[in-house]
TIBA-324926 format. One record per residue: x, y negated, z negated of N, C-alpha, C in turn; residue number from 1. Coordinates in steps of 0.05 Angstrom, whole numbers, plus 5000, padded with zeros to 4 digits. Last residue first. Layout:
<recs>
rec n_X = X	n_Y = Y	n_Z = Z	ca_X = X	ca_Y = Y	ca_Z = Z	c_X = X	c_Y = Y	c_Z = Z	seq = NUM
...
</recs>
This chain:
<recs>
rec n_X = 8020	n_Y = 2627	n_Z = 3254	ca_X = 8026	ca_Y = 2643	ca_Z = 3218	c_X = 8047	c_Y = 2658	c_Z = 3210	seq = 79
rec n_X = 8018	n_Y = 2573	n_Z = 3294	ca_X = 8039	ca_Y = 2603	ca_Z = 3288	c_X = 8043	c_Y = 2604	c_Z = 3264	seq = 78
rec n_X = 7977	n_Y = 2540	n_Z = 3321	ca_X = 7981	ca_Y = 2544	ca_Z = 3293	c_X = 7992	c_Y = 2583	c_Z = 3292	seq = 77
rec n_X = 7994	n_Y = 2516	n_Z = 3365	ca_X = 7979	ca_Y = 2536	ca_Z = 3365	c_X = 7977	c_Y = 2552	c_Z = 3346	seq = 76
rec n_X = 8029	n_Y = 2464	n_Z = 3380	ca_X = 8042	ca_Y = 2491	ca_Z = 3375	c_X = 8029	c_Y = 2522	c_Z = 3373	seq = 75
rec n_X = 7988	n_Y = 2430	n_Z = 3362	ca_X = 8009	ca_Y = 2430	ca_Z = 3394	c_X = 8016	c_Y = 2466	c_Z = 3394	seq = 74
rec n_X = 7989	n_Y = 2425	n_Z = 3314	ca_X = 7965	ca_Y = 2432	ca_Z = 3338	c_X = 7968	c_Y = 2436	c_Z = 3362	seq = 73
rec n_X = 8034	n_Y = 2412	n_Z = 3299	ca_X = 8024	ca_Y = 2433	ca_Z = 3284	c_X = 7998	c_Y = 2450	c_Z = 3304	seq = 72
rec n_X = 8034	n_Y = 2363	n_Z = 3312	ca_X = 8062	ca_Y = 2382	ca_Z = 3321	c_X = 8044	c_Y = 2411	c_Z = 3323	seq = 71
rec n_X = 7997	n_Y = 2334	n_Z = 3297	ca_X = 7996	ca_Y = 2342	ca_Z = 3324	c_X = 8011	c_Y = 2356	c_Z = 3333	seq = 70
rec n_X = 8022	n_Y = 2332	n_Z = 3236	ca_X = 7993	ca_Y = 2346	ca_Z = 3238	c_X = 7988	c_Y = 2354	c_Z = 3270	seq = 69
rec n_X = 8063	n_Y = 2304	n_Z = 3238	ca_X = 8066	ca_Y = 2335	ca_Z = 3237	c_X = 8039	c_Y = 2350	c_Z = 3239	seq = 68
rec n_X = 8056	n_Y = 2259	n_Z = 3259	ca_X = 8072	ca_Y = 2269	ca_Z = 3271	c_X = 8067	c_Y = 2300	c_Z = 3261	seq = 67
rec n_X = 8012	n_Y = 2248	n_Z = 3214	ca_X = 7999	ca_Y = 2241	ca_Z = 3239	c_X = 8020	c_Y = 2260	c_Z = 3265	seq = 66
rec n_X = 8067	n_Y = 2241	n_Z = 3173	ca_X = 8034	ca_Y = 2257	ca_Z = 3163	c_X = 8021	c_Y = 2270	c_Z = 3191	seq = 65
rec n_X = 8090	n_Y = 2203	n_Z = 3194	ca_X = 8103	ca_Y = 2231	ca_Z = 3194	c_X = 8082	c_Y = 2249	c_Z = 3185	seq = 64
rec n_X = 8057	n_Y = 2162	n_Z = 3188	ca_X = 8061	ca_Y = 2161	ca_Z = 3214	c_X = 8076	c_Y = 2190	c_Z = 3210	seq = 63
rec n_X = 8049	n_Y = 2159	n_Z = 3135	ca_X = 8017	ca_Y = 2162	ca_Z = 3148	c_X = 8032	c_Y = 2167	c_Z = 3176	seq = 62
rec n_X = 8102	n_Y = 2148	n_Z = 3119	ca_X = 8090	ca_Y = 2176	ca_Z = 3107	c_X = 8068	c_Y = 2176	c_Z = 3125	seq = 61
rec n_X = 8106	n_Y = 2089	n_Z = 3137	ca_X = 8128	ca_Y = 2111	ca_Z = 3143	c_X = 8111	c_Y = 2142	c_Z = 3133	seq = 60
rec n_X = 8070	n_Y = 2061	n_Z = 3108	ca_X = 8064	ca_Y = 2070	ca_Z = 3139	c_X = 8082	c_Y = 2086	c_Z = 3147	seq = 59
rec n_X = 8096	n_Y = 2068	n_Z = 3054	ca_X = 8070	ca_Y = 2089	ca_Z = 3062	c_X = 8061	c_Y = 2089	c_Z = 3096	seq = 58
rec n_X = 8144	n_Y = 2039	n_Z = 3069	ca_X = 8137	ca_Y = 2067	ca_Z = 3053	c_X = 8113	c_Y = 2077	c_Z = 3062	seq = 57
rec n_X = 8121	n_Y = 1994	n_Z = 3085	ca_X = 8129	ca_Y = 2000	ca_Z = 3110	c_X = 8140	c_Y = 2030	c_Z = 3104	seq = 56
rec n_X = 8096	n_Y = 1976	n_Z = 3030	ca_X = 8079	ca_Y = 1979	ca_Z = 3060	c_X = 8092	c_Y = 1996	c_Z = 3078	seq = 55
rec n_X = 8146	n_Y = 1971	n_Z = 2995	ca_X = 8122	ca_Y = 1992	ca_Z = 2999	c_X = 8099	c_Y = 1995	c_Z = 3020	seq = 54
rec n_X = 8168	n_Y = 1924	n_Z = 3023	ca_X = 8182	ca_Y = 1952	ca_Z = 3023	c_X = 8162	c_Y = 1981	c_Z = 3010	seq = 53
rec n_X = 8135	n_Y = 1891	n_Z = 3017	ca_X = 8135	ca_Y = 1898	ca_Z = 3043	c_X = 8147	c_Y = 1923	c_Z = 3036	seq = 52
rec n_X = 8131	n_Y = 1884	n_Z = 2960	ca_X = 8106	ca_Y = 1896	ca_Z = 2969	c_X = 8113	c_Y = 1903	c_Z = 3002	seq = 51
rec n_X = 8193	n_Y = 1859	n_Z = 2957	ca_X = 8184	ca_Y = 1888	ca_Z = 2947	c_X = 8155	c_Y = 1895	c_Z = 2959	seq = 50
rec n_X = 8168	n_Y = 1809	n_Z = 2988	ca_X = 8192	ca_Y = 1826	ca_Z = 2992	c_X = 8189	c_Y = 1856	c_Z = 2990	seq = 49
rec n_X = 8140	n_Y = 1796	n_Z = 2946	ca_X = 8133	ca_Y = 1802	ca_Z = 2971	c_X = 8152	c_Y = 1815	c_Z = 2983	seq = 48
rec n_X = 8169	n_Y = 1784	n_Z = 2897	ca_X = 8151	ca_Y = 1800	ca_Z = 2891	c_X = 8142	c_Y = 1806	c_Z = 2926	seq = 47
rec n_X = 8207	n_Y = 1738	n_Z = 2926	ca_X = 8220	ca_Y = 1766	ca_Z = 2920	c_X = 8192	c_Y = 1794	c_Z = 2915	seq = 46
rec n_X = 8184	n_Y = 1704	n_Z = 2924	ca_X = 8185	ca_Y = 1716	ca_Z = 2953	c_X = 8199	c_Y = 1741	c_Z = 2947	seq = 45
rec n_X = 8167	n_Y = 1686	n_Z = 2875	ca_X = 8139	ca_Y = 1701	ca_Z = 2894	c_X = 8155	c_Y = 1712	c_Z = 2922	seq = 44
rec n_X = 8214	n_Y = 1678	n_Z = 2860	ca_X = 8207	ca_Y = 1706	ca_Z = 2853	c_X = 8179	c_Y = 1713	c_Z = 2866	seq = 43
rec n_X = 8229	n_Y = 1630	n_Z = 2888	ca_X = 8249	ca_Y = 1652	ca_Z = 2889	c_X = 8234	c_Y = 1685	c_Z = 2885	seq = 42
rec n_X = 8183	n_Y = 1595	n_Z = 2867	ca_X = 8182	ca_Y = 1608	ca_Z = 2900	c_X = 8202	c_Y = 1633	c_Z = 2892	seq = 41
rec n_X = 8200	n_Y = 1587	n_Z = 2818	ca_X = 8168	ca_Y = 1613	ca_Z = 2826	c_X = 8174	c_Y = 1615	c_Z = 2847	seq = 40
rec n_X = 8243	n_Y = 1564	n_Z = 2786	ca_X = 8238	ca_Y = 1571	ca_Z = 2814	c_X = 8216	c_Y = 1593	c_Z = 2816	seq = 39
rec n_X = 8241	n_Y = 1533	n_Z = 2735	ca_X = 8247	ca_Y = 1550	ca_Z = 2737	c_X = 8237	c_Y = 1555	c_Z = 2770	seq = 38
rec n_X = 8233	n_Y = 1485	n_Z = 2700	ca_X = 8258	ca_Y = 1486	ca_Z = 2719	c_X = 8262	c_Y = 1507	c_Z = 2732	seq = 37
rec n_X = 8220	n_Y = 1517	n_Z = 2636	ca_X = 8216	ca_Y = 1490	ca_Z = 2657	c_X = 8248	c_Y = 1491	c_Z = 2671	seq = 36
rec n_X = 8196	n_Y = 1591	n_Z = 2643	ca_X = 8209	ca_Y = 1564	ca_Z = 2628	c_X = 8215	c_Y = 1543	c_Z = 2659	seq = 35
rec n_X = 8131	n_Y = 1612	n_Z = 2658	ca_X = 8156	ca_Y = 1611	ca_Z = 2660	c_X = 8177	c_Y = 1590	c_Z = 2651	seq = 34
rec n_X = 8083	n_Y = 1620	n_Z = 2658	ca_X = 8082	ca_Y = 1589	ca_Z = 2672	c_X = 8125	c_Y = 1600	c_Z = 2686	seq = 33
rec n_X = 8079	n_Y = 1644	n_Z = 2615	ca_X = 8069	ca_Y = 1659	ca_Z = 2643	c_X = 8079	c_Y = 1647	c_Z = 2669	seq = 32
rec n_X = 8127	n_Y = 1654	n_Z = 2567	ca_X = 8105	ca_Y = 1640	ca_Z = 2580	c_X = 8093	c_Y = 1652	c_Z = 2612	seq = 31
rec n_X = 8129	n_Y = 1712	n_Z = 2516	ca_X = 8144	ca_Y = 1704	ca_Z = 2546	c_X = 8122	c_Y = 1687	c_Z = 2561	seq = 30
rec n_X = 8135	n_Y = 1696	n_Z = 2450	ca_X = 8114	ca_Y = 1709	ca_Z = 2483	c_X = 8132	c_Y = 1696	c_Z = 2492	seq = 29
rec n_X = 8194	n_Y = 1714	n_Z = 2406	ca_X = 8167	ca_Y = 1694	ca_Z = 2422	c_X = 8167	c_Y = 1707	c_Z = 2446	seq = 28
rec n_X = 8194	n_Y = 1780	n_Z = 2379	ca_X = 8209	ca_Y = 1768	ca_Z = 2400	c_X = 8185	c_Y = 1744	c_Z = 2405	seq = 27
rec n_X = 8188	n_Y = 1788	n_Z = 2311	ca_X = 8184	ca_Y = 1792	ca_Z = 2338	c_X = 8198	c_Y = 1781	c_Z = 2354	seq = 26
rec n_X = 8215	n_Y = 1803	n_Z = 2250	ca_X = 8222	ca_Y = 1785	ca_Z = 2270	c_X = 8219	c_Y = 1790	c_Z = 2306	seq = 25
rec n_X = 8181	n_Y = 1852	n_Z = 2230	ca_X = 8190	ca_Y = 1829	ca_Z = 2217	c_X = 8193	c_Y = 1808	c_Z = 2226	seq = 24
rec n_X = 8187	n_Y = 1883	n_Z = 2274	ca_X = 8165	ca_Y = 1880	ca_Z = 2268	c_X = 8168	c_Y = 1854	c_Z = 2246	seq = 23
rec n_X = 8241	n_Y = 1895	n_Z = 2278	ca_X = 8228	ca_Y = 1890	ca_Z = 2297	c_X = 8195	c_Y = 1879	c_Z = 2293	seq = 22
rec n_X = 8251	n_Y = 1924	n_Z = 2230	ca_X = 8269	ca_Y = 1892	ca_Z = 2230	c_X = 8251	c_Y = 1885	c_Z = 2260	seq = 21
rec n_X = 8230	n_Y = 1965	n_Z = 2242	ca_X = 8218	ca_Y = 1950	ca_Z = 2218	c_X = 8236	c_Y = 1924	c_Z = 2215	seq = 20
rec n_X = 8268	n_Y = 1993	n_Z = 2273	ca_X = 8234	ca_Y = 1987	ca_Z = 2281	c_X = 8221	c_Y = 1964	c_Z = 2255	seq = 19
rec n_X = 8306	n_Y = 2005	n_Z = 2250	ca_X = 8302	ca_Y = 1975	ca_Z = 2267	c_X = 8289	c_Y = 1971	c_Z = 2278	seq = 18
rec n_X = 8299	n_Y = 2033	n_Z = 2208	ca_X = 8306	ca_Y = 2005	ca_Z = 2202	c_X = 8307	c_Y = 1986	c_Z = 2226	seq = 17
rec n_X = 8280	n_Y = 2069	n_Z = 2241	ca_X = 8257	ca_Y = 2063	ca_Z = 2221	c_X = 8273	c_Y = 2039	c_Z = 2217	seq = 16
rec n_X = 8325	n_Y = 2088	n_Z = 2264	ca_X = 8312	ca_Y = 2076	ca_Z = 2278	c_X = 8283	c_Y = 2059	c_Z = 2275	seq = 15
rec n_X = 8350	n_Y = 2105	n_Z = 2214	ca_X = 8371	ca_Y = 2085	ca_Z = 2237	c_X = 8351	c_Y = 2072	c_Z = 2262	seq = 14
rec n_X = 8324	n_Y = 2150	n_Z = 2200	ca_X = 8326	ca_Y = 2122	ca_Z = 2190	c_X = 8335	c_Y = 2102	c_Z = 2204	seq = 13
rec n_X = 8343	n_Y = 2184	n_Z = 2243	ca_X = 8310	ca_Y = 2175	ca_Z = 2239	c_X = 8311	c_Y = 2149	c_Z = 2222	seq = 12
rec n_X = 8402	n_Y = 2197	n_Z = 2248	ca_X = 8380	ca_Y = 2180	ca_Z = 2268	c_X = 8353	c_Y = 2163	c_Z = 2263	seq = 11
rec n_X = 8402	n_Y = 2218	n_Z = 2188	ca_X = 8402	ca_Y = 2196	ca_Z = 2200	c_X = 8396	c_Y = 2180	c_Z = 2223	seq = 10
rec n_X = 8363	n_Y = 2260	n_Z = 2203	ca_X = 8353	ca_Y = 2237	ca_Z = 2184	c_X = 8371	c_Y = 2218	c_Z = 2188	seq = 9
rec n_X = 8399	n_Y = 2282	n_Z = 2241	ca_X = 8366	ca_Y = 2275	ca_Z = 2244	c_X = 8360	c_Y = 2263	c_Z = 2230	seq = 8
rec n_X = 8441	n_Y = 2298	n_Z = 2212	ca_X = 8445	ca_Y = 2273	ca_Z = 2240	c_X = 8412	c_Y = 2271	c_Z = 2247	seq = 7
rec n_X = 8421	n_Y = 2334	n_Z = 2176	ca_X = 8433	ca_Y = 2309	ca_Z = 2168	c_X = 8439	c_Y = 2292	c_Z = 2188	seq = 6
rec n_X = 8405	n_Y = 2378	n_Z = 2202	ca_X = 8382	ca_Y = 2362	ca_Z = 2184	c_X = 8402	c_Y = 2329	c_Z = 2176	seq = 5
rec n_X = 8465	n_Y = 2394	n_Z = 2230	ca_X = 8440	ca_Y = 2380	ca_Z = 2247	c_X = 8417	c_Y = 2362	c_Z = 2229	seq = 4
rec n_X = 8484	n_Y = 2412	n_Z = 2183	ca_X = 8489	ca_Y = 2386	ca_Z = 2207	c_X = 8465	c_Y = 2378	c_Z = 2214	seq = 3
rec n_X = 8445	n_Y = 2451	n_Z = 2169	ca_X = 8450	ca_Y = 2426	ca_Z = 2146	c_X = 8463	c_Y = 2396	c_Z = 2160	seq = 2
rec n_X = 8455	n_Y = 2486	n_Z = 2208	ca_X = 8428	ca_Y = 2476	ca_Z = 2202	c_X = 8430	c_Y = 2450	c_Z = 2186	seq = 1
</recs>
């Protein structure tokens, strides 16, 4: 019991000191614009990219959704 109360307070301080060194010295905002020189095409084609790979996710589920619902009616619903 005395282990353990003693690796918990230390954890707990260990993380109070660097929550409080975090608050002291923030991190500067991240610009929106993005730093100069920086390529937006690379990452608008990358953010599209990823939105295709969730499109072709959910038309993958609505097309096995549509496959098992006519399986299901085909079959003569066996309880």
């Amino acid at each position: 019991m005395t282990r353990t109360l003693t690796s918990s307070v230390f954890l707990w301080t260990a993380s109070l000191g660097s929550a409080l060194a975090q608050q002291t010295n923030p991190a500067p905002p991240i610009p929106e614009t993005g730093p100069s020189g920086s390529n937006s095409t690379a990452a608008n084609a990358a953010a599209t990219d990823f939105n295709w790979i969730w499109l072709s996710l959910v038309i993958a589920v609505v097309v096995l959704a549509v496959w098992y619902i006519a399986r299901r009616r085909q079959s003569g619903n066996l309880r």
